[in-house]
N, CA, C and O atoms as a printed pandas DataFrame, in Angstrom:
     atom_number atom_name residue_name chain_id  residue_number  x_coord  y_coord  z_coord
0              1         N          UNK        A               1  -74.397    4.748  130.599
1              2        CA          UNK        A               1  -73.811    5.765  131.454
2              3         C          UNK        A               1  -72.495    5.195  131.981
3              4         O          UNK        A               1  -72.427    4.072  132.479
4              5         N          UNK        A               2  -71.704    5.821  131.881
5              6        CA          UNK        A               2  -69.886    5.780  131.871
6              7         C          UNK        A               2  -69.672    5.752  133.665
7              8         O          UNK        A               2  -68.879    4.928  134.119
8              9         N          UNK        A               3  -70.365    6.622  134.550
9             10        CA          UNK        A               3  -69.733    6.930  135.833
10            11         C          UNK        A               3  -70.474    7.486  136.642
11            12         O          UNK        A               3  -71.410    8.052  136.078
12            13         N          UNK        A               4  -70.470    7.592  137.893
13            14        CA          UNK        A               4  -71.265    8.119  138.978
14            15         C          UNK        A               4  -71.305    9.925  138.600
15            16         O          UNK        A               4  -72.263   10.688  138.728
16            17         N          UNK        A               5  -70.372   10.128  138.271
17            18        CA          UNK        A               5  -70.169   11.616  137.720
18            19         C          UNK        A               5  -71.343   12.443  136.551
19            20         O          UNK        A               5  -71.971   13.501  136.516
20            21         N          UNK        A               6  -71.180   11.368  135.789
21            22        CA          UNK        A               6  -72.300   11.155  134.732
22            23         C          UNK        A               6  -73.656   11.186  135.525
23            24         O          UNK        A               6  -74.336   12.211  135.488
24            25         N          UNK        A               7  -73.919   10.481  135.987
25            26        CA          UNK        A               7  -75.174   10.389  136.260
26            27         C          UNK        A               7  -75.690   11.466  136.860
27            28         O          UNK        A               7  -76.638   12.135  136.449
28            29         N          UNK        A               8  -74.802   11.703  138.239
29            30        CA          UNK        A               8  -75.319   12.728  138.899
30            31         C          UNK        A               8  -75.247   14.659  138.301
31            32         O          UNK        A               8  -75.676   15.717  138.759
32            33         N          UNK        A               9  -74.332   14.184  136.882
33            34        CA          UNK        A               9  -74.469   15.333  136.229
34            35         C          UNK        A               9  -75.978   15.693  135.519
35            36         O          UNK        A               9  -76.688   16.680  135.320
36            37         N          UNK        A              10  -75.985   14.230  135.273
37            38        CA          UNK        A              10  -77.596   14.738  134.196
38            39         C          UNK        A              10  -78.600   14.806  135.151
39            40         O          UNK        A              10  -79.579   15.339  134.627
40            41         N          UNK        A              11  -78.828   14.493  136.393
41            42        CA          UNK        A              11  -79.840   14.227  137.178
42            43         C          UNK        A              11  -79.720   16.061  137.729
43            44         O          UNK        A              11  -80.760   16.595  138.116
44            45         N          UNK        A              12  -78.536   16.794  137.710
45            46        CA          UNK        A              12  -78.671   17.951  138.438
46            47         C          UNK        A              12  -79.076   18.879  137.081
47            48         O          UNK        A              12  -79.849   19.836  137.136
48            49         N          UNK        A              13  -78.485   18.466  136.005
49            50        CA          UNK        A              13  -78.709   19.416  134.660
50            51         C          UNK        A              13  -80.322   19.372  134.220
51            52         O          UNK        A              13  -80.883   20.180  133.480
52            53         N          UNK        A              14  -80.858   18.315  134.816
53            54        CA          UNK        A              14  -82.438   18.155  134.503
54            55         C          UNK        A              14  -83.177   18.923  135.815
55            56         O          UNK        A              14  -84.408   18.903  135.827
56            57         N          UNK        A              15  -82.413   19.651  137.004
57            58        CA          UNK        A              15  -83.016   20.058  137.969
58            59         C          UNK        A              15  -84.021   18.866  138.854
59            60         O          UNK        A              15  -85.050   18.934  139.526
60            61         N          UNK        A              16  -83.314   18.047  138.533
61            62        CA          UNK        A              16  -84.456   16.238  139.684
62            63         C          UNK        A              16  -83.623   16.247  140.904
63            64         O          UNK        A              16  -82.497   15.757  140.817
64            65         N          UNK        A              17  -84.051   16.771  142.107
65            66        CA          UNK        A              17  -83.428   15.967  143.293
66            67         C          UNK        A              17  -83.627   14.853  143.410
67            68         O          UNK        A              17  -84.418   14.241  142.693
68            69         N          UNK        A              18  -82.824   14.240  144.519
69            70        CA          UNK        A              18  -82.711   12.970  144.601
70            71         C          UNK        A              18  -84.049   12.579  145.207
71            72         O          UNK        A              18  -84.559   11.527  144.821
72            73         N          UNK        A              19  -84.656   13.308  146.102
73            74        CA          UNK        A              19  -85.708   13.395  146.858
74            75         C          UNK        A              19  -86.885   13.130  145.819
75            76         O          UNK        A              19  -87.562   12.122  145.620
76            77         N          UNK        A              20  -86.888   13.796  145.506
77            78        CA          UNK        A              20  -88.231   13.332  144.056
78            79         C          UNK        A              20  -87.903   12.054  143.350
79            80         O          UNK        A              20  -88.486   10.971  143.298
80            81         N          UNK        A              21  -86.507   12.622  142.686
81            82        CA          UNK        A              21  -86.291   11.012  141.925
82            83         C          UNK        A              21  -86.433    9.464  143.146
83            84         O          UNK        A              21  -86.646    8.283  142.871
84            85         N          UNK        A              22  -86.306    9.849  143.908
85            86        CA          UNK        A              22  -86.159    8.306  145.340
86            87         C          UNK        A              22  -87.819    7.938  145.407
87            88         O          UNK        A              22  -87.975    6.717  145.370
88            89         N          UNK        A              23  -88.999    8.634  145.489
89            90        CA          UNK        A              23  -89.999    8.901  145.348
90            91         C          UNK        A              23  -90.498    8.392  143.544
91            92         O          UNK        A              23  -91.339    7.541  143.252
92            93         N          UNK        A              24  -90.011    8.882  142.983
93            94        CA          UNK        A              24  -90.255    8.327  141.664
94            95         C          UNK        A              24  -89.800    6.378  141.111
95            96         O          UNK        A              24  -90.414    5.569  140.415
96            97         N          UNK        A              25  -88.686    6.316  141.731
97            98        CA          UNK        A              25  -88.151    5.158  141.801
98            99         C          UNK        A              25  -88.687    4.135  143.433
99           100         O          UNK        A              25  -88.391    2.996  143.794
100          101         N          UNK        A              26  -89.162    4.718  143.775
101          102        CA          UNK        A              26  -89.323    4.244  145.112
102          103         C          UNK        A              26  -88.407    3.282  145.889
103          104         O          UNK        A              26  -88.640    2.252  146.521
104          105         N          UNK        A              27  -87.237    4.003  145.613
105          106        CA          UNK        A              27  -86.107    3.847  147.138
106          107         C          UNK        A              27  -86.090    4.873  147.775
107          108         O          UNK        A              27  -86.839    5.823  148.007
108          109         N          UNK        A              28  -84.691    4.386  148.132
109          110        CA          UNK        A              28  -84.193    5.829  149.142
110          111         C          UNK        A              28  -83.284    6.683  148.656
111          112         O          UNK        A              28  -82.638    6.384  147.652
112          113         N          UNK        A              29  -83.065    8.173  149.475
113          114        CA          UNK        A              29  -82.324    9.054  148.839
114          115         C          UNK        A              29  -80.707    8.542  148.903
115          116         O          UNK        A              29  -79.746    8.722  148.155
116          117         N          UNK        A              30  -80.909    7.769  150.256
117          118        CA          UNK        A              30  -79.071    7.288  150.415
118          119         C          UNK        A              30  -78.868    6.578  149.328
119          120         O          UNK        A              30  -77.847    6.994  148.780
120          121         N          UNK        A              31  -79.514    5.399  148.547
121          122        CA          UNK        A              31  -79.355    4.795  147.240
122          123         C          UNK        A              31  -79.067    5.607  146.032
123          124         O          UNK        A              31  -78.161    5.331  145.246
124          125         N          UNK        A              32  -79.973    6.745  145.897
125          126        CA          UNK        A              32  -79.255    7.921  144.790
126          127         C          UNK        A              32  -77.833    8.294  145.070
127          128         O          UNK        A              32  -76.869    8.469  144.324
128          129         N          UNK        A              33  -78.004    8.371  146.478
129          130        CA          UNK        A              33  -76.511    9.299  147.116
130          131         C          UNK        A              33  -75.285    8.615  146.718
131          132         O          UNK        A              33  -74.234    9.105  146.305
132          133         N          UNK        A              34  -75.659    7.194  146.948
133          134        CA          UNK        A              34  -74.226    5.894  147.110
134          135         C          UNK        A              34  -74.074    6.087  145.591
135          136         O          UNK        A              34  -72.966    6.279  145.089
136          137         N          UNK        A              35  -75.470    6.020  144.699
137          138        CA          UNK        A              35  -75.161    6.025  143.252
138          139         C          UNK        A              35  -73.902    6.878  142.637
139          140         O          UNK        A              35  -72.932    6.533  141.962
140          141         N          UNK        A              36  -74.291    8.018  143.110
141          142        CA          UNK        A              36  -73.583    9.436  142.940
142          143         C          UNK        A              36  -72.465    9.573  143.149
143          144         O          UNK        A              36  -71.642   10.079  142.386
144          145         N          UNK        A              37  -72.159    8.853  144.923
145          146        CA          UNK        A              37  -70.757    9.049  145.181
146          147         C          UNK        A              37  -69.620    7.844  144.650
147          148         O          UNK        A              37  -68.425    8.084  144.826
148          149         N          UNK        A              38  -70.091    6.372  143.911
149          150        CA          UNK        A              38  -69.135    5.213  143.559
150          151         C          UNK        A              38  -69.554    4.859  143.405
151          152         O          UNK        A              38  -69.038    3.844  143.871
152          153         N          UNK        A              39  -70.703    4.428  142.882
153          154        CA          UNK        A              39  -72.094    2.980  142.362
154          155         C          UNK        A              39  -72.641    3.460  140.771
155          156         O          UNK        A              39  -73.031    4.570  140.409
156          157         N          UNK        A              40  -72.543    2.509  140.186
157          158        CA          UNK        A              40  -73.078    2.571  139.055
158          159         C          UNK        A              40  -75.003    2.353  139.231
159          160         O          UNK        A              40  -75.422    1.416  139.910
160          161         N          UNK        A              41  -75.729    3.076  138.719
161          162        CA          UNK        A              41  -76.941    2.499  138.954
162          163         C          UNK        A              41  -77.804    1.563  138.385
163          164         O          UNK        A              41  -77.777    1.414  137.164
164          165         N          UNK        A              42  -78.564    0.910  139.075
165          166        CA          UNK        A              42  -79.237   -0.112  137.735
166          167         C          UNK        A              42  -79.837    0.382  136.421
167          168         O          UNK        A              42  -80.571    1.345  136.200
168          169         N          UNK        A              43  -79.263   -0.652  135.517
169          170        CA          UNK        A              43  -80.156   -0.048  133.921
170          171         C          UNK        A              43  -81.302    0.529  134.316
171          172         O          UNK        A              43  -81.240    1.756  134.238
172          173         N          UNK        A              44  -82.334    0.107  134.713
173          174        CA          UNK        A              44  -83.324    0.565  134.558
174          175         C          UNK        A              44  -83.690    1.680  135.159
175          176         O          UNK        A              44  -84.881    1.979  135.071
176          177         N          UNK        A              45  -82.744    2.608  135.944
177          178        CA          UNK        A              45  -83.057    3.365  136.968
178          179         C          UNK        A              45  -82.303    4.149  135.729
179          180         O          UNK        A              45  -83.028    5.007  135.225
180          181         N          UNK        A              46  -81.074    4.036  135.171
181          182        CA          UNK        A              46  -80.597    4.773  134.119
182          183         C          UNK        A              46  -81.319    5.528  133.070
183          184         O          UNK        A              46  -81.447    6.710  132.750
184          185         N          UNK        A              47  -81.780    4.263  132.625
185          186        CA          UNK        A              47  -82.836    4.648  131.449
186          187         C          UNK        A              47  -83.746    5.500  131.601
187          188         O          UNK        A              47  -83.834    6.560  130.981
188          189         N          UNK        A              48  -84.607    5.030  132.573
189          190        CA          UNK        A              48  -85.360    6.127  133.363
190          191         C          UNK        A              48  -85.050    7.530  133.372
191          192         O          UNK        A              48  -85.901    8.346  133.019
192          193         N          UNK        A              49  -83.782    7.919  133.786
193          194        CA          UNK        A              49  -83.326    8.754  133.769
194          195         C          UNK        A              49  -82.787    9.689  132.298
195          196         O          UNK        A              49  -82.961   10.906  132.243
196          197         N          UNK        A              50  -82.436    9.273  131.700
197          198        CA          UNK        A              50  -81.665    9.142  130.090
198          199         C          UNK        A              50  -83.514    9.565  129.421
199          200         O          UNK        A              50  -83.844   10.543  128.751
200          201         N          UNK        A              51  -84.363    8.459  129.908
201          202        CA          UNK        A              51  -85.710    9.078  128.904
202          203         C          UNK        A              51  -86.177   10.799  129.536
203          204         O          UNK        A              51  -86.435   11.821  128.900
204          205         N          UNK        A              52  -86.150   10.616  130.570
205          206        CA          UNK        A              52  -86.271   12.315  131.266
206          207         C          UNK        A              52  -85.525   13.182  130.487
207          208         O          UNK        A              52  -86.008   14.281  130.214
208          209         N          UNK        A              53  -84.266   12.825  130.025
209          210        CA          UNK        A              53  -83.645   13.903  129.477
210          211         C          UNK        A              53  -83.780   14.285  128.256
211          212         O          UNK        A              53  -83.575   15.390  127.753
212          213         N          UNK        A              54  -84.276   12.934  127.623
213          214        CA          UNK        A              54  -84.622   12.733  125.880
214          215         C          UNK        A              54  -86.332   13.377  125.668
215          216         O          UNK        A              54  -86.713   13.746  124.557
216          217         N          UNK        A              55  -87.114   13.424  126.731
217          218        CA          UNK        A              55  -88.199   13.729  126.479
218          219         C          UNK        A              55  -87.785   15.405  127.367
219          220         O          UNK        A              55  -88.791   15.595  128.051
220          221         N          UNK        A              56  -86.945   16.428  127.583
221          222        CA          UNK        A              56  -86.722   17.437  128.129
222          223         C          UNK        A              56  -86.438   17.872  126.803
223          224         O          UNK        A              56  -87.397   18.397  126.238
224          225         N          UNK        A              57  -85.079   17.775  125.975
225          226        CA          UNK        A              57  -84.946   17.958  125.016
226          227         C          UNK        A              57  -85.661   17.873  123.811
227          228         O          UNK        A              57  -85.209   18.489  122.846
228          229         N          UNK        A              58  -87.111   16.962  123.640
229          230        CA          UNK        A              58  -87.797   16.988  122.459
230          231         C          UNK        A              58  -89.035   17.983  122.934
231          232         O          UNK        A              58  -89.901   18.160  122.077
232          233         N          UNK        A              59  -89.198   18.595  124.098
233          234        CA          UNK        A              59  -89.728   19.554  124.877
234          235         C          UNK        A              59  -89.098   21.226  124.511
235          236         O          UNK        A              59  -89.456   22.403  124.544
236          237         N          UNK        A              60  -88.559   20.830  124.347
237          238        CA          UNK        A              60  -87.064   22.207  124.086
238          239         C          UNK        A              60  -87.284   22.351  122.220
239          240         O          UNK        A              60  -87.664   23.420  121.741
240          241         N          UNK        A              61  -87.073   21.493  121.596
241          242        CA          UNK        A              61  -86.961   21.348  120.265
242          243         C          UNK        A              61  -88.798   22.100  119.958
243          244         O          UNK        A              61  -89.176   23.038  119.256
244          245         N          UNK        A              62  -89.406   21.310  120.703
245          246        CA          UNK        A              62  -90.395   21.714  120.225
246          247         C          UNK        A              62  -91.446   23.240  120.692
247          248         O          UNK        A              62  -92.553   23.625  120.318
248          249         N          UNK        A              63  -90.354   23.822  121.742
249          250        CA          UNK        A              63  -90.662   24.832  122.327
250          251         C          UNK        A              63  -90.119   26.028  121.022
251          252         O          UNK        A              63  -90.764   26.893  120.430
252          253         N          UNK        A              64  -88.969   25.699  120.941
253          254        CA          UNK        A              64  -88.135   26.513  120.227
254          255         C          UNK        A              64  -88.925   26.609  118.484
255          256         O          UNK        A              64  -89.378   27.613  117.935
256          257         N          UNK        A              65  -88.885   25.707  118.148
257          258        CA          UNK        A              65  -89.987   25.520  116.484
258          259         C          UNK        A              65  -91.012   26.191  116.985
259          260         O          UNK        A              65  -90.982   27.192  116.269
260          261         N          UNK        A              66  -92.095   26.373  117.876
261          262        CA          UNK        A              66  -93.235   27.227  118.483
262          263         C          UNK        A              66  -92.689   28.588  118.383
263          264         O          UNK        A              66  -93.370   29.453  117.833
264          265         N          UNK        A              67  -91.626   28.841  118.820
265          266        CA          UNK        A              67  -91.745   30.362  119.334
266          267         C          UNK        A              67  -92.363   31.571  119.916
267          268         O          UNK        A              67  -91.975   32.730  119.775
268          269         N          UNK        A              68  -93.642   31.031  120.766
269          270        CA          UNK        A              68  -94.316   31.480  120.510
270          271         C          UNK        A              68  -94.288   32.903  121.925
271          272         O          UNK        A              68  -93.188   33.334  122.268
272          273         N          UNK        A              69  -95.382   33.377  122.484
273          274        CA          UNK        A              69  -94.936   34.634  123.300
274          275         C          UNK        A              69  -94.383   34.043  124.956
275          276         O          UNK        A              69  -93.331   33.414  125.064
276          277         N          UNK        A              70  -95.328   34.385  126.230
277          278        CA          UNK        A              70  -94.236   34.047  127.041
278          279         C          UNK        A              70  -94.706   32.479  127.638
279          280         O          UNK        A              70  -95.774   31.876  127.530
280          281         N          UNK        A              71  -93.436   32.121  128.300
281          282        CA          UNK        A              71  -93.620   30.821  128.279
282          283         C          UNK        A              71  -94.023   30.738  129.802
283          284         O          UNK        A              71  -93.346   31.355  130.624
284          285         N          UNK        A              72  -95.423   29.773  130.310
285          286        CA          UNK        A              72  -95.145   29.928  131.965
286          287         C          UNK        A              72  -95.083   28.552  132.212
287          288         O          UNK        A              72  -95.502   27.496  131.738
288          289         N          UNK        A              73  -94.194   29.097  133.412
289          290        CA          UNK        A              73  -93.774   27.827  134.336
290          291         C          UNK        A              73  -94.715   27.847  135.948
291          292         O          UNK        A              73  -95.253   28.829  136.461
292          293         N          UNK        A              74  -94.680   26.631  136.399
293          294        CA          UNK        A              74  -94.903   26.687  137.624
294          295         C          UNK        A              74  -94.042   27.334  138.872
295          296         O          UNK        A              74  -92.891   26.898  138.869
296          297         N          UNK        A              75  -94.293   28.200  139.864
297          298        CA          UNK        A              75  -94.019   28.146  140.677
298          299         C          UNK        A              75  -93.436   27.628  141.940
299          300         O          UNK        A              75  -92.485   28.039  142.604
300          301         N          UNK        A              76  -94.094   26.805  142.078
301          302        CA          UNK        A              76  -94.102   25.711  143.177
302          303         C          UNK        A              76  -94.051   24.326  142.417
303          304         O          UNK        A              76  -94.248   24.101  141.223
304          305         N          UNK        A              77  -93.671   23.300  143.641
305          306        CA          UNK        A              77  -93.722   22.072  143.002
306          307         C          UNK        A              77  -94.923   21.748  142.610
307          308         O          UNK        A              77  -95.362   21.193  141.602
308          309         N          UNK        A              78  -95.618   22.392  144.030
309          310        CA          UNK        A              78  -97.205   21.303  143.866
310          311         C          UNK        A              78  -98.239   22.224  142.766
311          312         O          UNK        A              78  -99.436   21.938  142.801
312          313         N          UNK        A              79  -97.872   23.106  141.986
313          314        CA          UNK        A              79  -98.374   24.220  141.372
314          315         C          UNK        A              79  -98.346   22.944  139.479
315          316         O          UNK        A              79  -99.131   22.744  138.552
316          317         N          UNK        A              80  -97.138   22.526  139.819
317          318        CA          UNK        A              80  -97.113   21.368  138.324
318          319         C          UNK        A              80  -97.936   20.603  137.839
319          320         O          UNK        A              80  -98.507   19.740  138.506
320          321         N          UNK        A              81  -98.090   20.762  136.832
321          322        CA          UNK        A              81  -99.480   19.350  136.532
322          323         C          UNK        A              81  -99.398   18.688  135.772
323          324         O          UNK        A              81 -100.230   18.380  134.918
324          325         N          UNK        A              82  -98.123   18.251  135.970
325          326        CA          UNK        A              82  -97.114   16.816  135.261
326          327         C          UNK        A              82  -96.680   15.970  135.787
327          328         O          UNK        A              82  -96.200   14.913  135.377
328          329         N          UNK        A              83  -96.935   16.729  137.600
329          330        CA          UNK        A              83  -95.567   15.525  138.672
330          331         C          UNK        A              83  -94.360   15.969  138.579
331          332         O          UNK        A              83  -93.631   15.518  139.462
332          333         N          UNK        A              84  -93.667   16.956  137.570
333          334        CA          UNK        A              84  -92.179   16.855  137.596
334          335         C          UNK        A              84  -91.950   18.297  138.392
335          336         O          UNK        A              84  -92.637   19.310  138.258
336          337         N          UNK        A              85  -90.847   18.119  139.219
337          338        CA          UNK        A              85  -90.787   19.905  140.221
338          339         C          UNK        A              85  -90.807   20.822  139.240
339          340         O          UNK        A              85  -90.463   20.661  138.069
340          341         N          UNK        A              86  -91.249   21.852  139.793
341          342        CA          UNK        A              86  -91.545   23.243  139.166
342          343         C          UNK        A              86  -89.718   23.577  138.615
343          344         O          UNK        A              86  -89.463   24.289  137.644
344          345         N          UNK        A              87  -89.009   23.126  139.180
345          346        CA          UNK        A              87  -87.312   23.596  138.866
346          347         C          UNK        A              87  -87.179   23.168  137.504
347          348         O          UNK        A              87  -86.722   23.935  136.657
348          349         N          UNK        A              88  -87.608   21.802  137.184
349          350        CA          UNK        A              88  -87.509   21.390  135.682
350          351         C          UNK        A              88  -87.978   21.739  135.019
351          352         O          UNK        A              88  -87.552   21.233  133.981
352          353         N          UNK        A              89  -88.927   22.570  134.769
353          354        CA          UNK        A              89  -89.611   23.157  133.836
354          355         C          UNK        A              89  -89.224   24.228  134.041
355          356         O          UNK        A              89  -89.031   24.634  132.895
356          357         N          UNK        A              90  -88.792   25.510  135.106
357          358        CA          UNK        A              90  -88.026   26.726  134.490
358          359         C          UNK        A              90  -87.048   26.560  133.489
359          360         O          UNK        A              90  -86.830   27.307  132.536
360          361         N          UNK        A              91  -86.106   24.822  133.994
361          362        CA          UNK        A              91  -84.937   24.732  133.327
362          363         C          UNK        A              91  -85.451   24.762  131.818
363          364         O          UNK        A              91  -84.911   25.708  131.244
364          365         N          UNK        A              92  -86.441   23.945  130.848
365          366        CA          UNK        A              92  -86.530   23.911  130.555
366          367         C          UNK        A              92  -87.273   25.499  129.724
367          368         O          UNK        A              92  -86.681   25.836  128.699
368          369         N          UNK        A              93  -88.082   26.095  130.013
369          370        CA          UNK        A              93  -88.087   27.330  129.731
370          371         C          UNK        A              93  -87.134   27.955  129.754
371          372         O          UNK        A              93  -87.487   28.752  128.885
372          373         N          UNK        A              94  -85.865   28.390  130.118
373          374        CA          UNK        A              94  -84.801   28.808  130.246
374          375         C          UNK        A              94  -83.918   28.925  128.894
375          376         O          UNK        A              94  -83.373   29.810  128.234
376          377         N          UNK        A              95  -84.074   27.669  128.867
377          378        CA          UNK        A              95  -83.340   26.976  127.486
378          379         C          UNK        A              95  -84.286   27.305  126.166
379          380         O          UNK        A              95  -83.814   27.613  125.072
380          381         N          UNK        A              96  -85.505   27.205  126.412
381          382        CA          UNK        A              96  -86.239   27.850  125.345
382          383         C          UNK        A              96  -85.800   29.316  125.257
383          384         O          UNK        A              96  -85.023   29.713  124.388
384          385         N          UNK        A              97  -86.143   29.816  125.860
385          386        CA          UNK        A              97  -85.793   31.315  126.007
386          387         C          UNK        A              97  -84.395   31.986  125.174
387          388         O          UNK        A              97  -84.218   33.018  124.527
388          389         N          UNK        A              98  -83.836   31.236  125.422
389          390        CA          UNK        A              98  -82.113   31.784  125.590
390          391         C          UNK        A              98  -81.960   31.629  123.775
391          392         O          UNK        A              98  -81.299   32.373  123.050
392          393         N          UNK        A              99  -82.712   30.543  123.390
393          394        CA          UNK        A              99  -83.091   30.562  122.345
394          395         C          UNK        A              99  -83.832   30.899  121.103
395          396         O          UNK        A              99  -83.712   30.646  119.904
396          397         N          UNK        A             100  -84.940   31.812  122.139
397          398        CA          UNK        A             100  -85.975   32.643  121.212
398          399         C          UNK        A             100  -86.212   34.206  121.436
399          400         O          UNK        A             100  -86.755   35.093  120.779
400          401         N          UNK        A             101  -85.532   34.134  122.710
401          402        CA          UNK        A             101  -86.003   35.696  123.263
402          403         C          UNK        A             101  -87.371   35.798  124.223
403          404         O          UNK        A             101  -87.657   36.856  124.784
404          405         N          UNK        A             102  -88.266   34.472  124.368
405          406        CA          UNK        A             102  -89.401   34.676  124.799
406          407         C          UNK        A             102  -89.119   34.892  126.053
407          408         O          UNK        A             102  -87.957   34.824  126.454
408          409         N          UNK        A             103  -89.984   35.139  126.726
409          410        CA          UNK        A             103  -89.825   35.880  128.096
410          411         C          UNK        A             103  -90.748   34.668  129.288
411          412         O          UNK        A             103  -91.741   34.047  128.911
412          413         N          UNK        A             104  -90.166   34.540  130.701
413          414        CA          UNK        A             104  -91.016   33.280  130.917
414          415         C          UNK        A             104  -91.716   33.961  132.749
415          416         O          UNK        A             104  -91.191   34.541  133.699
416          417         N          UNK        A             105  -92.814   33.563  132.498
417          418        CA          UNK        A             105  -93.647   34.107  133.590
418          419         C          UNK        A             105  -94.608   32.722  134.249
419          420         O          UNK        A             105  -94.872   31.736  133.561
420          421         N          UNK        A             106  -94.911   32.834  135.249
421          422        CA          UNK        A             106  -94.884   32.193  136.193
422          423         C          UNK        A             106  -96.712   32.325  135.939
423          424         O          UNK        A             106  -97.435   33.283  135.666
424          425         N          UNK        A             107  -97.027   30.625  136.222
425          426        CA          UNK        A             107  -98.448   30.165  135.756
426          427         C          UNK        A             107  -99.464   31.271  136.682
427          428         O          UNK        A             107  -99.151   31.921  137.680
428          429         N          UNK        A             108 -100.415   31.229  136.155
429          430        CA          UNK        A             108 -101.755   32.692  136.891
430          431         C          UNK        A             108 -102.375   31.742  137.502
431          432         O          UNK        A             108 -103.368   31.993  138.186
């Protein structure tokens, strides 16, 4: 990862607040924040991040080869039953969608 710009681009394009991710990494949100605003972050907090996006996208690939009818997402955070906020997985339905036509409805 090239820049604070970078980072905090893919961290918002994956729908992860810092709040979850600080919780996931177990720091603090000001440490994401400093990241964001002039700090490069540690490799490993990178990577971390970089695999979220590589396993979003082979999520997507493999949504899209499915095609199948509508796609549901969670609602709520605590409605997920992966750990990851309910925001990342619309995103990710979204992107399926836009791609298949399927229609995305919210878990029963």
């Amino acid at each position: 990862m090239a820049s604070s710009a970078e980072f905090k681009s893919l961290r918002e394009s994956l729908q992860l607040t810092t709040k979850w991710l600080s919780r996931r990494w177990g720091i603090t949100e000001n440490s994401i924040q400093r990241w964001e605003r002039n700090r490069l972050p540690p490799d490993d907090v990178v990577d971390d991040l970089q695999s979220i996006a590589q396993q979003a996208e082979d999520t997507i690939i493999e949504g899209v080869r499915r095609d199948y009818g509508p796609i549901e997402v969670p609602r709520l955070d605590r409605d997920s039953r992966d750990g990851f906020p309910a925001a990342y997985h619309r995103m990710i339905a979204r992107r399926i969608a836009e791609q298949t036509g399927a229609e995305i409805v919210y878990d029963s």
